[in-house]
mmCIF file of the N, C-alpha and C atoms, coordinates in Angstrom:
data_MODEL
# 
_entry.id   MODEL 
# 
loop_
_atom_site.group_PDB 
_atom_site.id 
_atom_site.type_symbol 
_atom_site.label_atom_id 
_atom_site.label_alt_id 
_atom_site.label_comp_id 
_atom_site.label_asym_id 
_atom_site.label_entity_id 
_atom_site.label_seq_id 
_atom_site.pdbx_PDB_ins_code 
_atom_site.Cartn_x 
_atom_site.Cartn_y 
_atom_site.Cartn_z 
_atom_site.occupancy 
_atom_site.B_iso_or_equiv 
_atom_site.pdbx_formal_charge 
_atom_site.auth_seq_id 
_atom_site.auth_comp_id 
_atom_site.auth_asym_id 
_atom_site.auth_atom_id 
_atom_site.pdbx_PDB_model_num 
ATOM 1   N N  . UNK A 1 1  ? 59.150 139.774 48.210 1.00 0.00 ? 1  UNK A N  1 
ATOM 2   C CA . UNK A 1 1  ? 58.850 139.236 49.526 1.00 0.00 ? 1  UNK A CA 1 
ATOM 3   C C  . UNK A 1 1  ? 57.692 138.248 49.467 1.00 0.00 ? 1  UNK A C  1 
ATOM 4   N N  . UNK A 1 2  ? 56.764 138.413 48.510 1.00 0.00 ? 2  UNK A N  1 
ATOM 5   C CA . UNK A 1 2  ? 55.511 137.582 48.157 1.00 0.00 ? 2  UNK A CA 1 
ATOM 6   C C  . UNK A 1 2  ? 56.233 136.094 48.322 1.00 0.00 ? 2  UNK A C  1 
ATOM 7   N N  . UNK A 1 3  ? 57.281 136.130 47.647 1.00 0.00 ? 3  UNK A N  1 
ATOM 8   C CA . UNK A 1 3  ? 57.929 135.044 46.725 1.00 0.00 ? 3  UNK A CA 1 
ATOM 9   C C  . UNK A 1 3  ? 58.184 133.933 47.995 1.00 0.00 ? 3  UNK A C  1 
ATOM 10  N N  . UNK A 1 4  ? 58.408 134.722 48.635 1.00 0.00 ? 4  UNK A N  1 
ATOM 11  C CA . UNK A 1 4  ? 59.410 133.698 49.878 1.00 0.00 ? 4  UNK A CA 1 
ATOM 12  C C  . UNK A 1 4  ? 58.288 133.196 50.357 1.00 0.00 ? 4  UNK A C  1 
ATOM 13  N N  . UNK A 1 5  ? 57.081 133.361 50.706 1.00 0.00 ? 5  UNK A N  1 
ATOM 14  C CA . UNK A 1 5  ? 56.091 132.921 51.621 1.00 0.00 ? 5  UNK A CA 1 
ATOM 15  C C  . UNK A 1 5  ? 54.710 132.725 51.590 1.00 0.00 ? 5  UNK A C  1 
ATOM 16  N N  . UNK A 1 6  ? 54.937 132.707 49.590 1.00 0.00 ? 6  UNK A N  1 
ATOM 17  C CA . UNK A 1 6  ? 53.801 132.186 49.307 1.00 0.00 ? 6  UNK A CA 1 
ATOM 18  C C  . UNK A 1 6  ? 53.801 130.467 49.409 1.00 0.00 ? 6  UNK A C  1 
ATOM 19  N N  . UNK A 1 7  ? 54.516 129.705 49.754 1.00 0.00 ? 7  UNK A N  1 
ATOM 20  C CA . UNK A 1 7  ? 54.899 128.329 49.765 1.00 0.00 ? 7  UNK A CA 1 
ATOM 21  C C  . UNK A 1 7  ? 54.069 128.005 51.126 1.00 0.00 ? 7  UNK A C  1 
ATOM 22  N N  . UNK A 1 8  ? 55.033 128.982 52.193 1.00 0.00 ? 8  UNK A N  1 
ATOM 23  C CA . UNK A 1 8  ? 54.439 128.443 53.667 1.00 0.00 ? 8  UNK A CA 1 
ATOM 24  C C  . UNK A 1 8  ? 52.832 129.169 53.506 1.00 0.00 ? 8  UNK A C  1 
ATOM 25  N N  . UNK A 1 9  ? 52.392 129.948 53.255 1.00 0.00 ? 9  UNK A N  1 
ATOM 26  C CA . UNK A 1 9  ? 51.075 130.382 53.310 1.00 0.00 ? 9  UNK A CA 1 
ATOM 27  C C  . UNK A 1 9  ? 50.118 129.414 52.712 1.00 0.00 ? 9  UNK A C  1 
ATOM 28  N N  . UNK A 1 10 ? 50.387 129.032 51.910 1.00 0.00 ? 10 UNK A N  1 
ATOM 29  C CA . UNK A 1 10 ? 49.496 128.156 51.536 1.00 0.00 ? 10 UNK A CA 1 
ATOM 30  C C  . UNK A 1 10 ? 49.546 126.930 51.635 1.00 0.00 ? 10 UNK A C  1 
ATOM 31  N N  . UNK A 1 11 ? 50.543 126.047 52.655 1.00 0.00 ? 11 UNK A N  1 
ATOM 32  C CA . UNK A 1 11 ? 50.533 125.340 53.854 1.00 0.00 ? 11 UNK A CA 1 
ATOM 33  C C  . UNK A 1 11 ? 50.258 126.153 54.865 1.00 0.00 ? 11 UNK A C  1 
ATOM 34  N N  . UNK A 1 12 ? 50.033 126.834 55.192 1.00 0.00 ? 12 UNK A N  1 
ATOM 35  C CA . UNK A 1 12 ? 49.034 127.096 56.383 1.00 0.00 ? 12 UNK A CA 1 
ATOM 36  C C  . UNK A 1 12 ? 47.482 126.945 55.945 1.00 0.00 ? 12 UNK A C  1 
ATOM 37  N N  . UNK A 1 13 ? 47.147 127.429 54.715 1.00 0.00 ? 13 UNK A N  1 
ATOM 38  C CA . UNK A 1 13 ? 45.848 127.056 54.253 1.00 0.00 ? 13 UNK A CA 1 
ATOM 39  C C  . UNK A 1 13 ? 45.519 125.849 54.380 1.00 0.00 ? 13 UNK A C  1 
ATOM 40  N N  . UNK A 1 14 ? 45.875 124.964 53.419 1.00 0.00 ? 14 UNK A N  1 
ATOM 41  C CA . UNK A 1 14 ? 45.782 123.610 53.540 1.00 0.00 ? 14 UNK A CA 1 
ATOM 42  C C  . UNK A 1 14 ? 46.012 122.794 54.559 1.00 0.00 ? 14 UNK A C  1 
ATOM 43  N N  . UNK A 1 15 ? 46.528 122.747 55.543 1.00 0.00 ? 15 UNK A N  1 
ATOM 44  C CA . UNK A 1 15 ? 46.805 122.460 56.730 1.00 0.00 ? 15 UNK A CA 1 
ATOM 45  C C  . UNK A 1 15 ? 45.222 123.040 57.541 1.00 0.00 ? 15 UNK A C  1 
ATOM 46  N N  . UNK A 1 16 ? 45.044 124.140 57.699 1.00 0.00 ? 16 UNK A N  1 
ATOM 47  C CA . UNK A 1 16 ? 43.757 124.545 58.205 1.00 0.00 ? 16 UNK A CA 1 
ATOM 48  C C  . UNK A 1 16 ? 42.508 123.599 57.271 1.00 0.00 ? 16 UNK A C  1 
ATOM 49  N N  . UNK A 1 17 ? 42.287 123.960 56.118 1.00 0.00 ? 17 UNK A N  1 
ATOM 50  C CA . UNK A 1 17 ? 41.385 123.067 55.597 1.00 0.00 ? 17 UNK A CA 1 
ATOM 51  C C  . UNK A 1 17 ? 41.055 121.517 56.304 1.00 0.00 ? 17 UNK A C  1 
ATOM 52  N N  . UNK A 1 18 ? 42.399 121.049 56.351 1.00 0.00 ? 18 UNK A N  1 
ATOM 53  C CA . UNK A 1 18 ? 42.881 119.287 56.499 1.00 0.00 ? 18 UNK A CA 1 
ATOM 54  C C  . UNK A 1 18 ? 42.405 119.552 58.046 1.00 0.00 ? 18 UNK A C  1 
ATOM 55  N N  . UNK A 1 19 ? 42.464 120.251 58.959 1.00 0.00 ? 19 UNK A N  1 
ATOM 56  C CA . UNK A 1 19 ? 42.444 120.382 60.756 1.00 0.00 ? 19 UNK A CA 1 
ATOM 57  C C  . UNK A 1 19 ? 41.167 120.257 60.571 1.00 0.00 ? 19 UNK A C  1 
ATOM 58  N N  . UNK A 1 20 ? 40.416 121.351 60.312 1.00 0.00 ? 20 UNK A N  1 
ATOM 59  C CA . UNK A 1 20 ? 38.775 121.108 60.010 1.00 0.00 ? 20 UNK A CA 1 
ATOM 60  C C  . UNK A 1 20 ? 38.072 119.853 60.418 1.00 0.00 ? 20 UNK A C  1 
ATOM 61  N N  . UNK A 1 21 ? 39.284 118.780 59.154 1.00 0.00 ? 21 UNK A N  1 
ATOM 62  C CA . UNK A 1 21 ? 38.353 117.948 58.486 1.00 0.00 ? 21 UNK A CA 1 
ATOM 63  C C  . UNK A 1 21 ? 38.668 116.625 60.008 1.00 0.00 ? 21 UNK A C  1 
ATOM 64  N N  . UNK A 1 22 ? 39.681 117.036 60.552 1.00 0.00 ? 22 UNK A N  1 
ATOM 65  C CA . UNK A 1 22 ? 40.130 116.038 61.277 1.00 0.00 ? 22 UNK A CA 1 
ATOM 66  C C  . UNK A 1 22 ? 39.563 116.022 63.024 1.00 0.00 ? 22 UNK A C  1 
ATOM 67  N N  . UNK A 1 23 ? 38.773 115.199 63.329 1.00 0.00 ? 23 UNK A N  1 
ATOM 68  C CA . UNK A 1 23 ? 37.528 115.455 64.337 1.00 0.00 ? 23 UNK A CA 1 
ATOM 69  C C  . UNK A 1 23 ? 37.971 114.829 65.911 1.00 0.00 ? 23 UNK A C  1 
ATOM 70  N N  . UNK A 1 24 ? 39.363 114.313 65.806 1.00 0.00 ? 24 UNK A N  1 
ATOM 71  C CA . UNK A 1 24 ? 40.076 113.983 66.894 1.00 0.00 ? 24 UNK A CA 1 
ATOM 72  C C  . UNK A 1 24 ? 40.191 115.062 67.610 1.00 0.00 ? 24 UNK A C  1 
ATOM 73  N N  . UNK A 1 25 ? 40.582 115.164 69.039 1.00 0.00 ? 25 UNK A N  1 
ATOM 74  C CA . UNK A 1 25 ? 41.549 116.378 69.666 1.00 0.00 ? 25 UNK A CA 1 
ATOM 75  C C  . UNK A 1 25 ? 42.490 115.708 69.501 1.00 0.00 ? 25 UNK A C  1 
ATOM 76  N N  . UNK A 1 26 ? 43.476 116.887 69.274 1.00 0.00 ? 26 UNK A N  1 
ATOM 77  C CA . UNK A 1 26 ? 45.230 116.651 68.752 1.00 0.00 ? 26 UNK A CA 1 
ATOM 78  C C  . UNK A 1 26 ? 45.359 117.363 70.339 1.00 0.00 ? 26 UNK A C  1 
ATOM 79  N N  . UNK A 1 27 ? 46.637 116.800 71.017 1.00 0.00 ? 27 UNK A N  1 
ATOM 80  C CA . UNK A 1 27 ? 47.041 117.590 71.890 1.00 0.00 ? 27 UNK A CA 1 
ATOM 81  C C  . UNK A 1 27 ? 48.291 118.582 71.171 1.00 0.00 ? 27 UNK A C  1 
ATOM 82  N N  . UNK A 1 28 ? 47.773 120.099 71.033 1.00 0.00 ? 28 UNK A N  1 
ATOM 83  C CA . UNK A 1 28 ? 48.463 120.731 70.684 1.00 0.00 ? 28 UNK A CA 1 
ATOM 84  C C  . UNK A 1 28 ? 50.040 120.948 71.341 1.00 0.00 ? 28 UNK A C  1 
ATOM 85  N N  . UNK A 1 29 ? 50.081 120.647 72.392 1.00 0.00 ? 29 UNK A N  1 
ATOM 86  C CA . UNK A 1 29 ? 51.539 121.262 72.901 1.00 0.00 ? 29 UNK A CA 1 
ATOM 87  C C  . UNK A 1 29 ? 52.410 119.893 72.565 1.00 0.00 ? 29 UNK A C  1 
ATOM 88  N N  . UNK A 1 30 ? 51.945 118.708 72.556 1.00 0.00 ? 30 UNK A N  1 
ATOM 89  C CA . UNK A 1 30 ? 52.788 117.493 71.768 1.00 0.00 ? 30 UNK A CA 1 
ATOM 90  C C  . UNK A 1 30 ? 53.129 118.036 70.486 1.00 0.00 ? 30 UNK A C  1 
ATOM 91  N N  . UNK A 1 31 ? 52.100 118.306 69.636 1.00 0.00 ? 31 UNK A N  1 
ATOM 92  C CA . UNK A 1 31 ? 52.337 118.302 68.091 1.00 0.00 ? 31 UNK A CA 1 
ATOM 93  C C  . UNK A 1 31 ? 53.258 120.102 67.740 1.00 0.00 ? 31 UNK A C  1 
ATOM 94  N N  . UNK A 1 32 ? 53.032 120.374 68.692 1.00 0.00 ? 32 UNK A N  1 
ATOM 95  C CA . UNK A 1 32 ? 54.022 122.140 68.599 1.00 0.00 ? 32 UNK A CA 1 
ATOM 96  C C  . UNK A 1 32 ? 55.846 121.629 68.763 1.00 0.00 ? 32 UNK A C  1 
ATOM 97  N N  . UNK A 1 33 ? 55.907 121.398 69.754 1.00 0.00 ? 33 UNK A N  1 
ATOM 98  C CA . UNK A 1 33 ? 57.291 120.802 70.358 1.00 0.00 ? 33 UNK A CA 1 
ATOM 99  C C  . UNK A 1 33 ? 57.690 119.595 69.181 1.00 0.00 ? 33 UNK A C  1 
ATOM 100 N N  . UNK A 1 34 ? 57.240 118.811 68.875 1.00 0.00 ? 34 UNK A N  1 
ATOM 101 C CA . UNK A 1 34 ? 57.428 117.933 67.578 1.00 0.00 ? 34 UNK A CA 1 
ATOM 102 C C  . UNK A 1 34 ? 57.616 118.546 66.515 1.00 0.00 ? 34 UNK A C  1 
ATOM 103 N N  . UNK A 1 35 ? 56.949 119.575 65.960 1.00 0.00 ? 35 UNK A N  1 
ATOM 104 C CA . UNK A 1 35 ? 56.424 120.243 65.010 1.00 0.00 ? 35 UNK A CA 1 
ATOM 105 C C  . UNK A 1 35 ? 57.805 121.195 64.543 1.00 0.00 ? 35 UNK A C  1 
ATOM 106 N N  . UNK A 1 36 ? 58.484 121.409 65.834 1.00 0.00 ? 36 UNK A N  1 
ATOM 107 C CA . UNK A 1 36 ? 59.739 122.422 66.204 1.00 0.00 ? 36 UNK A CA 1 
ATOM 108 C C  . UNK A 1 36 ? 60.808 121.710 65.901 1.00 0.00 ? 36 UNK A C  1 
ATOM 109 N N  . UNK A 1 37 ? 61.251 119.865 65.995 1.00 0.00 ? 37 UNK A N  1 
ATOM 110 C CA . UNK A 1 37 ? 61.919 119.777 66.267 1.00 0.00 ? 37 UNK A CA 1 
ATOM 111 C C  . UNK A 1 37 ? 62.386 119.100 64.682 1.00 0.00 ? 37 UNK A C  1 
ATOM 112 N N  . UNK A 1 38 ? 60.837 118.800 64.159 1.00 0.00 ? 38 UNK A N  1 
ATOM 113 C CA . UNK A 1 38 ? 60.873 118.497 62.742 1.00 0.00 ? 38 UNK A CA 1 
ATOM 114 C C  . UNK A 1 38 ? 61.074 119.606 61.854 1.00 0.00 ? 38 UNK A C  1 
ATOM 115 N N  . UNK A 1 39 ? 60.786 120.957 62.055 1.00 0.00 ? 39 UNK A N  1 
ATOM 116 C CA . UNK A 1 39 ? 61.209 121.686 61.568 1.00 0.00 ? 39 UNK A CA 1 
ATOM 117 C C  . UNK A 1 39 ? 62.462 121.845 61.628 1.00 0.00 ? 39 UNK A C  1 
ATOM 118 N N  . UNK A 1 40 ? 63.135 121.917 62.538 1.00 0.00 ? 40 UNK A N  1 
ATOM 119 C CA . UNK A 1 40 ? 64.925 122.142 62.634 1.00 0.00 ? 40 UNK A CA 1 
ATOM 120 C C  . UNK A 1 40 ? 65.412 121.189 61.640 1.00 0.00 ? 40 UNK A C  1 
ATOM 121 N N  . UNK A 1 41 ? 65.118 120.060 62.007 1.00 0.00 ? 41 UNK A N  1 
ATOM 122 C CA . UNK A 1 41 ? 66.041 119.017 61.205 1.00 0.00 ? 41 UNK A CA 1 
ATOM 123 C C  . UNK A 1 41 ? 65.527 119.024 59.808 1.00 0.00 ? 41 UNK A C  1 
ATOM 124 N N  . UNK A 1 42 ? 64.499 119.061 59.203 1.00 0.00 ? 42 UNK A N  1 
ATOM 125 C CA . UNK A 1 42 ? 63.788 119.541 57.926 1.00 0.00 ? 42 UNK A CA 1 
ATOM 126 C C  . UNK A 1 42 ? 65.079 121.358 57.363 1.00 0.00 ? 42 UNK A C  1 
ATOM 127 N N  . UNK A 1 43 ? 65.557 121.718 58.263 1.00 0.00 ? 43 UNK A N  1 
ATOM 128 C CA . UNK A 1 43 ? 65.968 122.400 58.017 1.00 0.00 ? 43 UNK A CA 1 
ATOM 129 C C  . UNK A 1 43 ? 65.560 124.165 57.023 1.00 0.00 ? 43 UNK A C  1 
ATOM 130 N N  . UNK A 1 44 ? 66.071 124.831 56.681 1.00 0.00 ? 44 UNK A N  1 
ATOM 131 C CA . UNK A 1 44 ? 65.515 126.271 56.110 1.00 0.00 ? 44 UNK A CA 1 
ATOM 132 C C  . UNK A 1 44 ? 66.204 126.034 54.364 1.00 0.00 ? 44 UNK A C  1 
ATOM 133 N N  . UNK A 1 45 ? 64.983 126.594 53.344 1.00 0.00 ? 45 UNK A N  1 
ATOM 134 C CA . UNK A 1 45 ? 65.646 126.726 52.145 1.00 0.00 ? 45 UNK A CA 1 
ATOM 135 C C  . UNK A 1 45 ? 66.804 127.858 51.978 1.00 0.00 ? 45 UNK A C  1 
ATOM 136 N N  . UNK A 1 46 ? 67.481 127.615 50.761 1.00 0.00 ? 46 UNK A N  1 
ATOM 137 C CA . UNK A 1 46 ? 69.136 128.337 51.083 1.00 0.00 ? 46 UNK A CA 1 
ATOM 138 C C  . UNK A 1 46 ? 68.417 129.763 51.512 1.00 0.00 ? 46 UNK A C  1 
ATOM 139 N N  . UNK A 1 47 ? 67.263 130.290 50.559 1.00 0.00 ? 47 UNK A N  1 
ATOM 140 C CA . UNK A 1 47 ? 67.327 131.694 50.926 1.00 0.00 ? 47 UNK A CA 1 
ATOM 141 C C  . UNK A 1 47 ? 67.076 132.450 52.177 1.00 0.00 ? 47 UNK A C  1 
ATOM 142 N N  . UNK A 1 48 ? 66.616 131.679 53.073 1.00 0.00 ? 48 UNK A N  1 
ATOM 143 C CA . UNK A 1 48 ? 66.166 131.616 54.577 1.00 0.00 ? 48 UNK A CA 1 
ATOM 144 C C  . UNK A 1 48 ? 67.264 132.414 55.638 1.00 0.00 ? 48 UNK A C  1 
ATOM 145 N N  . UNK A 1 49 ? 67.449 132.807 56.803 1.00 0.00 ? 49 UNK A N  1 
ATOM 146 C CA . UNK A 1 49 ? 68.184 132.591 57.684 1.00 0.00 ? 49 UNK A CA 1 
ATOM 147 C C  . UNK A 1 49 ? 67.739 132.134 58.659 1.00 0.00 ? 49 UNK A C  1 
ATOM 148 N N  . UNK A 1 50 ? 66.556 131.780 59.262 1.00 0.00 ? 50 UNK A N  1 
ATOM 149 C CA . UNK A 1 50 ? 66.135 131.096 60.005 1.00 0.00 ? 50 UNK A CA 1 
ATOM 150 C C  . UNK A 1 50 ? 66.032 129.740 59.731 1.00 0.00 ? 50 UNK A C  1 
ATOM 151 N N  . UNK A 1 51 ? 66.744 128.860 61.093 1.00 0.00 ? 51 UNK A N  1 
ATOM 152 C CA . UNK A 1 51 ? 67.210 127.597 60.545 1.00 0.00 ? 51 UNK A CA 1 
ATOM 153 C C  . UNK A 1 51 ? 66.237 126.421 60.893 1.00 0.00 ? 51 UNK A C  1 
ATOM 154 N N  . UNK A 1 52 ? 64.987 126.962 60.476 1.00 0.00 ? 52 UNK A N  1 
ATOM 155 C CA . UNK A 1 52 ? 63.119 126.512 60.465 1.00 0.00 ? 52 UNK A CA 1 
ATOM 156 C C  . UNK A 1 52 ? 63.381 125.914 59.026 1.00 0.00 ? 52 UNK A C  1 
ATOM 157 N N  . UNK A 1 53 ? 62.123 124.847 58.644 1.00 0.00 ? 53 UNK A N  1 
ATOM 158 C CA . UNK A 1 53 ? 61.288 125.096 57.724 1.00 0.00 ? 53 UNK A CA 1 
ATOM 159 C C  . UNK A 1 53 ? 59.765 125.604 57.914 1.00 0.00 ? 53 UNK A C  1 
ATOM 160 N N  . UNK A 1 54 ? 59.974 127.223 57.059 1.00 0.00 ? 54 UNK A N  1 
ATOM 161 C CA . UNK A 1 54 ? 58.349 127.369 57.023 1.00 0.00 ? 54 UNK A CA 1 
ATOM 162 C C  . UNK A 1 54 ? 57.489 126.862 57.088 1.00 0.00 ? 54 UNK A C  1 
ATOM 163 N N  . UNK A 1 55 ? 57.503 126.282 55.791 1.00 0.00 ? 55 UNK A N  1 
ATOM 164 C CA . UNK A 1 55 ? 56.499 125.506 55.255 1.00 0.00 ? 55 UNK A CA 1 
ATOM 165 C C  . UNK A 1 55 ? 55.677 124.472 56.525 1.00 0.00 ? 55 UNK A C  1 
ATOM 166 N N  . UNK A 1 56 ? 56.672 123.278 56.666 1.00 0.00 ? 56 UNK A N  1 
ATOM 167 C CA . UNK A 1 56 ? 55.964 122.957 57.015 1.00 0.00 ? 56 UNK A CA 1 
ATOM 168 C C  . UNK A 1 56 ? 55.887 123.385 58.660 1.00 0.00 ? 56 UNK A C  1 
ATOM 169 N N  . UNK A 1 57 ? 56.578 124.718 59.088 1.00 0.00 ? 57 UNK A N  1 
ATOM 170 C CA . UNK A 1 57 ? 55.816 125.154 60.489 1.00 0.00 ? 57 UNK A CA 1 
ATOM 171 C C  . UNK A 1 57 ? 54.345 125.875 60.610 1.00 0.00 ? 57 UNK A C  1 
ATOM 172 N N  . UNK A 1 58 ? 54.347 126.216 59.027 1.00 0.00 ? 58 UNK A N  1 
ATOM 173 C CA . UNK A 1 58 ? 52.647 127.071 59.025 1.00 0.00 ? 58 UNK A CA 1 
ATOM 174 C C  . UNK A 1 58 ? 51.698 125.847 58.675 1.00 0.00 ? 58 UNK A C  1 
ATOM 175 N N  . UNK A 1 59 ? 51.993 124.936 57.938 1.00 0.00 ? 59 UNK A N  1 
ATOM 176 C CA . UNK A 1 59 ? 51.248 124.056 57.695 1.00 0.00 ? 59 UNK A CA 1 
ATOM 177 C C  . UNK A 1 59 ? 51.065 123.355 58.845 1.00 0.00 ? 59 UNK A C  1 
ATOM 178 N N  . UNK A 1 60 ? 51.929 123.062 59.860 1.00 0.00 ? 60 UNK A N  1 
ATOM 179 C CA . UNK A 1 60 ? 51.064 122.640 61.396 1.00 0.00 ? 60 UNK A CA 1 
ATOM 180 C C  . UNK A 1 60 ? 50.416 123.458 62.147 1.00 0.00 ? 60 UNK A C  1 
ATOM 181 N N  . UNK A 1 61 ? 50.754 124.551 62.389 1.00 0.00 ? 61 UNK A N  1 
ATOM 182 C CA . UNK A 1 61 ? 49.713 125.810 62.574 1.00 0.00 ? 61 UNK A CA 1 
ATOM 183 C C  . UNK A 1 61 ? 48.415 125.554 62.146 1.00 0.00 ? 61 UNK A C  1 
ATOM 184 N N  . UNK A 1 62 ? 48.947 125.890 60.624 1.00 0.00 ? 62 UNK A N  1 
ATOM 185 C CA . UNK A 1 62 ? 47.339 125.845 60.411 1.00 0.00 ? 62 UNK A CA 1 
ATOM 186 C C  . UNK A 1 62 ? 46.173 124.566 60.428 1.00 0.00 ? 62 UNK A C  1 
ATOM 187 N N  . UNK A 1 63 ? 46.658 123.648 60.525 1.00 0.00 ? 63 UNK A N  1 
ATOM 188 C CA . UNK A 1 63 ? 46.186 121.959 61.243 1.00 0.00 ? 63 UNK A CA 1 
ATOM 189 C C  . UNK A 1 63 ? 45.785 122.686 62.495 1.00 0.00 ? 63 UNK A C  1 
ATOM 190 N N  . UNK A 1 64 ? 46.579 122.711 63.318 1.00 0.00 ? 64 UNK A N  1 
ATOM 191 C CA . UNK A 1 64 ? 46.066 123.178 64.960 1.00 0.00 ? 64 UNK A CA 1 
ATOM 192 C C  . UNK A 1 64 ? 45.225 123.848 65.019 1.00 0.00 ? 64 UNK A C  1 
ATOM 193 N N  . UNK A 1 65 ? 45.451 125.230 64.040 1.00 0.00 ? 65 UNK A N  1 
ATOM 194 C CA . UNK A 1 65 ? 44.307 126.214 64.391 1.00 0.00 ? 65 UNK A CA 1 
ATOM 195 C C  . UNK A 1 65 ? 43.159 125.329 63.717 1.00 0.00 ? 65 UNK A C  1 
ATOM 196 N N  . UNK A 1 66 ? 42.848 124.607 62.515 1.00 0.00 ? 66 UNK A N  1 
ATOM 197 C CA . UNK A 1 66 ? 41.684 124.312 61.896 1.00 0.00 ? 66 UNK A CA 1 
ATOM 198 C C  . UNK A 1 66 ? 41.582 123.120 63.289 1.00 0.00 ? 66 UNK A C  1 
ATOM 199 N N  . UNK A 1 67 ? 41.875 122.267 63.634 1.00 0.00 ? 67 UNK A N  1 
ATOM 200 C CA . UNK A 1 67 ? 41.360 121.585 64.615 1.00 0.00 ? 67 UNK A CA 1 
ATOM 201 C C  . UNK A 1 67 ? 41.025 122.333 65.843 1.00 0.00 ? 67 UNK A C  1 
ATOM 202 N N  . UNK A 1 68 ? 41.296 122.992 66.069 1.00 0.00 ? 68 UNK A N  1 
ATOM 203 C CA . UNK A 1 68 ? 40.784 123.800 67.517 1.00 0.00 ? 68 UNK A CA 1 
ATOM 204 C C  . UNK A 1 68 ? 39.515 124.565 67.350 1.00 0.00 ? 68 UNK A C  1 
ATOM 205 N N  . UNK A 1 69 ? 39.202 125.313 65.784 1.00 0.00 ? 69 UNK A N  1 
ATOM 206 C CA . UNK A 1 69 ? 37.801 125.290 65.476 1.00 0.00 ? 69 UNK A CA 1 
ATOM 207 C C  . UNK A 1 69 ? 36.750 124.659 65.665 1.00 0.00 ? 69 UNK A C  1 
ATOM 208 N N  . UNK A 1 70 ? 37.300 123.660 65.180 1.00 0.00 ? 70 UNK A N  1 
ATOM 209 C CA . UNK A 1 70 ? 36.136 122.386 64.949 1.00 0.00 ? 70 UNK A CA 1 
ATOM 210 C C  . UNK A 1 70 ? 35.918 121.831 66.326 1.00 0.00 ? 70 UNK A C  1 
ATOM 211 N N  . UNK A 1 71 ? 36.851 121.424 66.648 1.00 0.00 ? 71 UNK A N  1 
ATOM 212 C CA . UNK A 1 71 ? 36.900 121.245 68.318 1.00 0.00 ? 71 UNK A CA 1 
ATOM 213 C C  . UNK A 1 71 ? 36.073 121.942 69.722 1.00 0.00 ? 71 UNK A C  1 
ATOM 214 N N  . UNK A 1 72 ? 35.876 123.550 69.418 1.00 0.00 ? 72 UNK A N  1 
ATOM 215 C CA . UNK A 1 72 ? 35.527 124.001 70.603 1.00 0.00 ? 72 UNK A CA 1 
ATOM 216 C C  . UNK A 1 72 ? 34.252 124.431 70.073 1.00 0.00 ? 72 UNK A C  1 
ATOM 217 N N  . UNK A 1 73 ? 33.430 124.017 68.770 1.00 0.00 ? 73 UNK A N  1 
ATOM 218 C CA . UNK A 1 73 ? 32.316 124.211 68.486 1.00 0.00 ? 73 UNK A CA 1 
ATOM 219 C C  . UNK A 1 73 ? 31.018 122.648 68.796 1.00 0.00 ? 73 UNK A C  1 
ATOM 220 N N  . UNK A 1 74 ? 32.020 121.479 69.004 1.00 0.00 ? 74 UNK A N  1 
ATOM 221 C CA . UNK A 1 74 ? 31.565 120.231 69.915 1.00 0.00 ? 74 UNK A CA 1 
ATOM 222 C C  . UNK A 1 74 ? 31.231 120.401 70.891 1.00 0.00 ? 74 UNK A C  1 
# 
């Protein structure tokens, strides 16, 4: 189970790191709904049944969440 989600986990890391660094406000509910729709069409690896890509749905997560840090400490 490690196997499957060590990929998206660590796009969620890096993605958080990268949010941090990025000092704009992102409007989150644009980049969620986008984020959803690029995931669909990005589509799921074969072993998946959810017809997401992880990857890069934790890796915008974790962008959002690292920008919303940085953000509400301004």
């Amino acid at each position: 189970m490690i196997d499957y989600f060590f990929l998206p986990f660590t796009g969620m890391i890096l993605g958080f790191i990268l949010g941090r660094r990025i000092t704009v406000k992102l409007n989150v509910w644009f980049y969620l709904v986008v984020g959803l729709v690029v995931g669909y069409l990005l589509g799921s690896l074969p072993y998946y049944n959810f017809p997401l890509s992880y990857s890069f749905l934790f890796s915008l997560v974790g962008l959002l969440i690292g920008n919303l840090t940085v953000r509400d400490k301004k």
